[in-house]
MDAnalysis code that builds the backbone (N, CA, C; Angstrom):
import MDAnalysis as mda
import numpy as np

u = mda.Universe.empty(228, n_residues=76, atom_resindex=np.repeat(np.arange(76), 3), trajectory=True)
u.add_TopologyAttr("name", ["N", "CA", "C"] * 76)
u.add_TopologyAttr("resid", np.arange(1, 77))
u.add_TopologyAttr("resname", ["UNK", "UNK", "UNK", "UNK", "UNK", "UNK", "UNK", "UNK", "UNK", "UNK", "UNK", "UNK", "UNK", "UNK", "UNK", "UNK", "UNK", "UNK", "UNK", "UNK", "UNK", "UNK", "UNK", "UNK", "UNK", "UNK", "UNK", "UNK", "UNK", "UNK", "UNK", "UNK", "UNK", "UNK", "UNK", "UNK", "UNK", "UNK", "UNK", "UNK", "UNK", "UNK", "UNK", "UNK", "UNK", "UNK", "UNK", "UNK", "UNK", "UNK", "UNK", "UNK", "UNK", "UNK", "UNK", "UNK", "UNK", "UNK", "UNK", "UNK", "UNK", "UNK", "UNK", "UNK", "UNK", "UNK", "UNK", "UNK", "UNK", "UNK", "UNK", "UNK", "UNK", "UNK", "UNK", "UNK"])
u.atoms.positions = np.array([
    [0.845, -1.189, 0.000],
    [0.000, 0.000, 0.000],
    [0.882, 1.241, 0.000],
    [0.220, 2.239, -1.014],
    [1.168, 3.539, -1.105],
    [0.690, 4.472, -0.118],
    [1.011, 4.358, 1.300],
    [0.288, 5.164, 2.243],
    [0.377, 6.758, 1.628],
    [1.969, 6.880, 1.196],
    [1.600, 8.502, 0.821],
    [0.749, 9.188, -0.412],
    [0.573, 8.179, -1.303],
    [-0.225, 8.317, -2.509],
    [-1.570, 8.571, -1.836],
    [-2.055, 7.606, -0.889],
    [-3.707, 8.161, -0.764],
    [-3.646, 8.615, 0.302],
    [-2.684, 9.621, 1.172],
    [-2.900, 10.523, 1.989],
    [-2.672, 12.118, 1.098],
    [-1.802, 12.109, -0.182],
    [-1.841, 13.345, -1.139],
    [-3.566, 13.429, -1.265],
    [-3.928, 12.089, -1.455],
    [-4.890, 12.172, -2.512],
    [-6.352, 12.521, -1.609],
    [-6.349, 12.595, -0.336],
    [-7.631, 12.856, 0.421],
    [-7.283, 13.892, 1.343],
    [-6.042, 14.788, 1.431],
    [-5.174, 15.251, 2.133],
    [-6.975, 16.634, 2.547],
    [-7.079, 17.555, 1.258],
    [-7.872, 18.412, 1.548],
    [-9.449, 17.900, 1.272],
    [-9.894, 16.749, 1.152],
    [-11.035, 16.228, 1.666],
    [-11.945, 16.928, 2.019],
    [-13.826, 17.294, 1.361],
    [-14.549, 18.285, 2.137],
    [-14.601, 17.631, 3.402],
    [-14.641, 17.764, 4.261],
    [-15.116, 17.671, 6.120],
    [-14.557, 16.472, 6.591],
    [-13.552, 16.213, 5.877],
    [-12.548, 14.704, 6.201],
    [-13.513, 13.832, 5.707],
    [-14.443, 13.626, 4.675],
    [-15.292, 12.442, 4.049],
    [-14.588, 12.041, 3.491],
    [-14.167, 10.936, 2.816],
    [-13.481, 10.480, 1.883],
    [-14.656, 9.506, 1.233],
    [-15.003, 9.550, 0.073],
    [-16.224, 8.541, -0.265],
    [-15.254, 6.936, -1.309],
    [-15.693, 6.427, -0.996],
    [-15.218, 5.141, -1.275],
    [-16.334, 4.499, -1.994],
    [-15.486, 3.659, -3.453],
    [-16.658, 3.338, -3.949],
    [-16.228, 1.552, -4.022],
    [-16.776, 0.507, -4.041],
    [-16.290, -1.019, -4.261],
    [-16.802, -1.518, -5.501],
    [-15.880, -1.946, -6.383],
    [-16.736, -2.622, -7.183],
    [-16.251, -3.959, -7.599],
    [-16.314, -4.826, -7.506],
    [-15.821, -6.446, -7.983],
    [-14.181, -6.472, -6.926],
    [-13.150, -6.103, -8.017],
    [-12.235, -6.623, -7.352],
    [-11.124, -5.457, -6.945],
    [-11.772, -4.370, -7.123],
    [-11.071, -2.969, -6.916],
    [-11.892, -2.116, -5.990],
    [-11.633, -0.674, -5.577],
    [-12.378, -0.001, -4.522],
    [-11.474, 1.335, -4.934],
    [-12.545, 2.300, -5.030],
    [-12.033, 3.738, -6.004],
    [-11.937, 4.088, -5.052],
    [-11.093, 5.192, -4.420],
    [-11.080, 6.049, -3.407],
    [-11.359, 7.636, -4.042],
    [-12.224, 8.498, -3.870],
    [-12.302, 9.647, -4.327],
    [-11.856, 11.009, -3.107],
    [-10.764, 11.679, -4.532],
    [-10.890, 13.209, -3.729],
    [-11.864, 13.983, -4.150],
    [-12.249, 14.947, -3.141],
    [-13.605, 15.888, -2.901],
    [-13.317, 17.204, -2.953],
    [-13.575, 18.415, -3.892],
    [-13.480, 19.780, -3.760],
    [-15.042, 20.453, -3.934],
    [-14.601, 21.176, -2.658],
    [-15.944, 22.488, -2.851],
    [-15.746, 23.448, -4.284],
    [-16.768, 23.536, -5.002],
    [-16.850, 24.369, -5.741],
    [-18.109, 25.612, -5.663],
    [-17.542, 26.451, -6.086],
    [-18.630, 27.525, -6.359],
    [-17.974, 28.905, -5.783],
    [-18.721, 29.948, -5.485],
    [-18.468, 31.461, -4.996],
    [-19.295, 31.430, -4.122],
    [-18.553, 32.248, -3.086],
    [-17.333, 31.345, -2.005],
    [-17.913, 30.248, -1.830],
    [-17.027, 29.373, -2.210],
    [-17.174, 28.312, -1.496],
    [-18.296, 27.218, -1.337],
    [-19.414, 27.440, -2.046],
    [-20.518, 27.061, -1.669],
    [-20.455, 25.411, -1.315],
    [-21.688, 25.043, -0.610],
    [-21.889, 23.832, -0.105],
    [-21.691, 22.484, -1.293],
    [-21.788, 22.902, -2.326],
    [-21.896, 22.159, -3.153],
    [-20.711, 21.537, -3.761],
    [-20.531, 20.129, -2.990],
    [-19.014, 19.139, -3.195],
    [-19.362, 18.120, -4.597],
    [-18.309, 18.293, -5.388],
    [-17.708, 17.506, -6.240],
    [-16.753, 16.504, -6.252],
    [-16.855, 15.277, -7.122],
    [-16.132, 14.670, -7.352],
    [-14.895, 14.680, -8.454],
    [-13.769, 14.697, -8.024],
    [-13.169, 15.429, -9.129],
    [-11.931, 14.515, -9.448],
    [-11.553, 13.647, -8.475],
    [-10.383, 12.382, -8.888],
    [-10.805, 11.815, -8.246],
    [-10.110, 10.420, -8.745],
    [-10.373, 8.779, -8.177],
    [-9.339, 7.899, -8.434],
    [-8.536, 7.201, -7.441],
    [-7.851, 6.444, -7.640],
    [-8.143, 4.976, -7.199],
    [-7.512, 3.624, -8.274],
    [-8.021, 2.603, -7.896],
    [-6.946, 1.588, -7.084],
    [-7.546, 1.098, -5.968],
    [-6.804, 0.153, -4.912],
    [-7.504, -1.296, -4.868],
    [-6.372, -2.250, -4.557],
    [-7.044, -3.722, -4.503],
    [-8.375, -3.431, -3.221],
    [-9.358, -4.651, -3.801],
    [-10.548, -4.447, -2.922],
    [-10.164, -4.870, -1.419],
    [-8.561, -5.950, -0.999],
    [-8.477, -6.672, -0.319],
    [-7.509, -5.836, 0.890],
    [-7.822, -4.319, 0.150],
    [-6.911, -3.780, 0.808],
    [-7.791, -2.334, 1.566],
    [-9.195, -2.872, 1.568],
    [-9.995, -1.618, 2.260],
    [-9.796, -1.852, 3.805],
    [-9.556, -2.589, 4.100],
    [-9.346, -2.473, 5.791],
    [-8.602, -1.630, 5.858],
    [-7.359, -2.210, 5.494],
    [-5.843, -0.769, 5.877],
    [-6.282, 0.227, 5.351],
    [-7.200, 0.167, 4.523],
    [-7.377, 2.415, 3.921],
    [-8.162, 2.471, 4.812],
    [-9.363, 1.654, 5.275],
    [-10.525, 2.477, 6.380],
    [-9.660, 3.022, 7.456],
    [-8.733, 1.716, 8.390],
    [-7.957, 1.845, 9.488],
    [-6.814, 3.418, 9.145],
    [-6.354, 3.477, 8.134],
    [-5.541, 4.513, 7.994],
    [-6.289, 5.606, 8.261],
    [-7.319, 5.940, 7.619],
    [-8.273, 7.028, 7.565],
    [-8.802, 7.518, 8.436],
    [-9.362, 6.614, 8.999],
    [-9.577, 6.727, 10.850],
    [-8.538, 7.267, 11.454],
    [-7.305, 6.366, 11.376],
    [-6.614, 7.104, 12.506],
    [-5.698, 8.359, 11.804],
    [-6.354, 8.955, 10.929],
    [-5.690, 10.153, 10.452],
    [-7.089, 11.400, 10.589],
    [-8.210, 10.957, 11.270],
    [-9.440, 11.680, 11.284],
    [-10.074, 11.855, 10.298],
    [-10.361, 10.803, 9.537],
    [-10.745, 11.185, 8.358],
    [-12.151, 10.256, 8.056],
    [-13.489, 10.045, 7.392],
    [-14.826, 9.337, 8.048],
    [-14.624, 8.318, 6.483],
    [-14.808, 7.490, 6.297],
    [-14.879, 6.557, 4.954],
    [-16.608, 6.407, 4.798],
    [-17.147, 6.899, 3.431],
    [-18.589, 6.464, 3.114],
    [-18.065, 6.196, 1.556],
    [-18.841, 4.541, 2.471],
    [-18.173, 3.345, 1.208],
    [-19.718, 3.010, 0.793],
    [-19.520, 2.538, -0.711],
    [-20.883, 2.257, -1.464],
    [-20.124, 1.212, -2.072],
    [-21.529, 0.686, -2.661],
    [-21.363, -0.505, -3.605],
    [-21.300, -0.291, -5.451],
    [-20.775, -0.738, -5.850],
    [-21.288, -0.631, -7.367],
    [-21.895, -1.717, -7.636],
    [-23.085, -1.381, -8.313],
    [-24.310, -2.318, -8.778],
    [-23.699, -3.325, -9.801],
])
């Protein structure tokens, strides 16, 4: 696991969410930016990088203990 690759990659995170997506045998991790004037509430998805599926424990556990919340979904 490239701990520093997906700590660049969720580093500015809206509200420390990191959304996680699973699908078969991979699990996307997405970074999150506010867009709009100023700032508005309204978060985007704007990169995604892909990690083995067998390896979501150590990203949840990392994430956690870096304060950070994982909302993981399924792909249909």
């Amino acid at each position: 696991m490239d701990w520093q690759t997906l700590f660049a990659l969720v580093a500015e995170n809206c509200n420390k969410e990191v959304p996680i997506e699973v699908d078969h045998e991979l699990c996307y991790v997405y970074r999150t930016k506010k867009k709009g004037l100023p700032f508005s509430k309204t978060v985007t998805v704007c990169q995604k990088t892909a990690f083995a599926r067998n390896e979501l424990t150590e990203i949840i556990d990392f994430l956690d203990s870096h304060g950070y919340r994982a909302k993981i979904t399924q792909q249909a």
